[in-house]
N, C-alpha and C positions, 0 to 999 in steps of 0.2 A: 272087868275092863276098867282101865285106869280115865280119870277123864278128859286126860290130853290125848289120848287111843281115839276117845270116843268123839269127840269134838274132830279130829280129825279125819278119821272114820265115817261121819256124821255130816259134813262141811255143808254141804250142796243142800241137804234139808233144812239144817239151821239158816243157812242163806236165804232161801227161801223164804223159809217163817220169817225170818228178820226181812225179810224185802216186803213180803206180804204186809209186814205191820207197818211199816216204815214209810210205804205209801203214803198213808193217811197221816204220819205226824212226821212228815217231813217233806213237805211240799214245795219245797227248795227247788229251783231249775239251775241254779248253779253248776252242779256236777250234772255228768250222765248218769243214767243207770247204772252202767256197766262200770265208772268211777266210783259210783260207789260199793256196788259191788265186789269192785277189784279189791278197795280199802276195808269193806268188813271181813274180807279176806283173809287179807294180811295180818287185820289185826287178830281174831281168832287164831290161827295160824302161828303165829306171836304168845297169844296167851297161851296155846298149849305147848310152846315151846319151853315157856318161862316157868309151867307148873309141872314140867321134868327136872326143872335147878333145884338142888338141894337146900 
């Protein structure tokens, strides 16, 4: 599996883990959760778009 596949594939658990960690070192009330969640989204989402470009 290629790792734009997999990252895509995979979204919801890397979100996750990256929410889980993200707690603690980024204690920001600025965004919501769910604002940031939307944006680590996207961006993953994004990078495995970008590592299908040749």
């Amino acid at each position: 599996m290629r790792l734009s596949e997999w990252i895509l594939v995979n979204i919801e658990a890397v979100l996750q883990a990256w929410e889980d960690n993200a707690r603690d070192l980024l204690p920001d009330k600025s965004a919501s959760k769910a604002e940031r969640r939307d944006h680590a989204k996207a961006m993953l989402t994004s990078i495995a778009h970008e590592i299908e470009q040749p």
